[in-house]
C-alpha positions in Angstrom: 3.1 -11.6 2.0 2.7 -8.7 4.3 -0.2 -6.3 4.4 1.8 -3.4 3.5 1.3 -1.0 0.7 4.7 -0.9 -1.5 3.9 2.3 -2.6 2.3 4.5 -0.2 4.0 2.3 3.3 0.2 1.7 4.6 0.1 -1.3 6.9 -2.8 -2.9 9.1 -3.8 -1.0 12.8 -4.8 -2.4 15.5 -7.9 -0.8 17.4 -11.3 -1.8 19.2 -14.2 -3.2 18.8 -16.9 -0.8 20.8 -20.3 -2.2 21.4 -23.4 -0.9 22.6 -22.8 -1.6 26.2 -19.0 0.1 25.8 -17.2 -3.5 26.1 -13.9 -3.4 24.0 -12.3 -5.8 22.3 -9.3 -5.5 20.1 -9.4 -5.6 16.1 -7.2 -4.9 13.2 -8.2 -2.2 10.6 -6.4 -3.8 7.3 -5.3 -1.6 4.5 -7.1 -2.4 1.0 -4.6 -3.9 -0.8 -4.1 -4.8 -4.4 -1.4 -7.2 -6.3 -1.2 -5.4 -9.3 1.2 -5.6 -12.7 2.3 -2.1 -14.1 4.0 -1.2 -17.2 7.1 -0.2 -16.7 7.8 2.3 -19.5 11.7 3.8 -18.4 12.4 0.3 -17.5 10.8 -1.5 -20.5 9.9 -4.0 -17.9 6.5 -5.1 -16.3 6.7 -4.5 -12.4 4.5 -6.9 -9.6 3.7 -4.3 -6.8 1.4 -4.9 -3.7 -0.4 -1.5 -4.0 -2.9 0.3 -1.4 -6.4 2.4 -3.2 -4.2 5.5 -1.8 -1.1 4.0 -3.5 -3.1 3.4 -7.1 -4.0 7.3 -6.9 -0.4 8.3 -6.2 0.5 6.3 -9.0 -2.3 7.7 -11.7 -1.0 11.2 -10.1 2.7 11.5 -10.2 3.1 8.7 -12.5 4.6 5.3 -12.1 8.2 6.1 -12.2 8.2 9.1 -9.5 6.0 6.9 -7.8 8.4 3.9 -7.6 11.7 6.6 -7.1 9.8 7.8 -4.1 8.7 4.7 -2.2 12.4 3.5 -2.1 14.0 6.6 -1.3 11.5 6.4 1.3 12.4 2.8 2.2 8.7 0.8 1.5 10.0 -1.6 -2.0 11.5 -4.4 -1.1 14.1 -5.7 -3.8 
């Protein structure tokens, strides 16, 4: 399972540690996902989805179906 939001198309960056003494060292900044189960009301179907915070907002926003429409018009579902 990747870390990539299905919705929203988030995915882990890579950046640096800084400490006190400016040394760097490299890192990853990981996106806050969820595996959650929507109701699928169109569809009459419950859908699995690998979902970012940002992606559970788009969803309560524009609704589940737009939502869904939009990330693979976009490209981020994977059948």
């Amino acid at each position: 399972m990747s870390k990539i939001c299905q919705i929203t198309g988030k995915k882990a960056m890579v950046g640096n540690n800084v400490s006190h003494s400016n040394r760097k060292t490299k890192r990853k900044f990981n996106v806050n996902l969820f595996k959650k189960k929507f109701y699928w009301v169109e569809e009459d179907c419950w859908v699995s989805l690998n979902v970012s915070a940002a992606g559970l907002r788009t969803i309560n926003k524009i609704g589940l179906d737009a939502a869904i429409k939009r990330a693979a018009a976009d490209g981020f579902l994977n059948a």
